[in-house]
Steps between C-alpha positions, in 0.01 A plus 500: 500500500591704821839555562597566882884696538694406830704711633849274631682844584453417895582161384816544334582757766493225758679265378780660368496621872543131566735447262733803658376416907662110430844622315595804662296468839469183606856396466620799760187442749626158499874525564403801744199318737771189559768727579249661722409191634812397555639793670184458739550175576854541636381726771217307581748181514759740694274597786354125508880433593496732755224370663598122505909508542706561767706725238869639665529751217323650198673270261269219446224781409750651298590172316106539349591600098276546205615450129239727333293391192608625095256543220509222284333446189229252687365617826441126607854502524591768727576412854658691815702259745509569909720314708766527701861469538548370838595127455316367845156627394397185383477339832297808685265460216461102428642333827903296505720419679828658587868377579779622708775558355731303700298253582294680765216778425517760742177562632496907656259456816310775649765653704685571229253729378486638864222354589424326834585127493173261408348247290306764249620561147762794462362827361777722466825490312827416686673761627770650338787350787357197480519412163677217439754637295632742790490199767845387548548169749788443712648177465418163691666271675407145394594328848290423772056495534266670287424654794853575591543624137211743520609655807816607403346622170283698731732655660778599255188650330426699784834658499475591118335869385202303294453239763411165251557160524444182330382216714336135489160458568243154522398588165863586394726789422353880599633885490457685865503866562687491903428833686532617820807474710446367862212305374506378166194475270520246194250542230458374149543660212585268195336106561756286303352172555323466150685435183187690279219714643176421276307835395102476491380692200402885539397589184512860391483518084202290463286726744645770289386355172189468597442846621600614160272294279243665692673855407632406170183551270425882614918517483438450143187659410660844607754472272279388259285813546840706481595404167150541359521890624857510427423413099135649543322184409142303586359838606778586786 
């Protein structure tokens, strides 16, 4: 009878290579691709804010946070959370609607992002003197016509520093900016008429999620490849 010897060295070799590359690597290439991930997505998700809001400040790009990914006995398990902390990012992403506080919803019109007065969407924040915070209104007499009633608003806020004014409109209540002294301009700046402004969806985070399934599987193949060279293993 022939007898034929096989030599399992290379055999043996490999899989206790395995054996070591799924305890001791694959755990850390695991926790470190989703924190890698992660960390990618919120810039990805930051700029795609800067692009589609009309953002005052940095803080809604700031508000972006990451709770990184732990080892854990099963890598199935694992998991790195983006989101954010800013509480109206709901509605820019998914669409709502939005209340006034007292009733009315100030709407900031183009001219209070000193722009020129028209019908197009505003694209720049409101300036910082006409926020509505620093807008302080004279008081108003209730006597008389709405017409009456606006033109003394008018003019008292003609004689003030700031120059604003809350009148009565067809469609209802409105903010004006008065300048000029001989000849006074009136123009918009908050539209009071509406109880709730509805916001159209501008989603930001699901573009962003897709962009990073496309990235995630070379994300984690390089730190795959790091911890085979980093515990010499599968030939690296």
């Amino acid at each position: 009878m022939n007898h034929t010897k096989v030599d399992m060295h290379e055999v043996e070799d490999l899989a206790a290579d395995l054996e070591r590359f799924a305890h001791r690597a694959v755990p850390f290439a695991a926790r470190n691709g989703l924190n890698d991930t992660a960390f990618q997505a919120r810039q990805v998700w930051q700029k795609a804010m800067g692009r589609s809001f009309t953002i005052r400040n940095k803080y809604v790009q700031r508000s972006v946070r990451v709770d990184k990914a732990e080892i854990r006995s099963r890598v199935d398990s694992m998991h790195a959370v983006l989101g954010s902390v800013f509480p109206g990012l709901d509605k820019q992403e998914f669409g709502g609607t939005i209340a006034g506080k007292t009733g009315n919803k100030a709407i900031p019109t183009r001219v209070a992002a000193g722009q020129s007065m028209g019908s197009g969407e505003r694209t720049r924040t409101v300036r910082a003197p006409n926020r509505l915070s620093r807008i302080h209104l004279p008081g108003r007499k209730g006597g008389g016509s709405k017409r009456q009633r606006n033109a003394i608003a008018v003019r008292k806020a003609a004689r003030t520093k700031r120059g604003f004014a809350l009148i009565e409109t067809k469609r209802g209540r409105a903010i004006v900016k008065v300048t000029g002294r001989k000849r006074l301009r009136v123009r918009m700046v908050y539209d009071l008429s509406r109880a709730s402004v509805q916001v159209q969806p501008s989603p930001t985070l699901s573009p962003t999620v897709k962009i990073m399934q496309r990235r995630m599987p070379s994300i984690m193949l390089a730190r795959l490849k790091e911890q085979a060279r980093r515990h010499r293993l599968l030939g690296y």
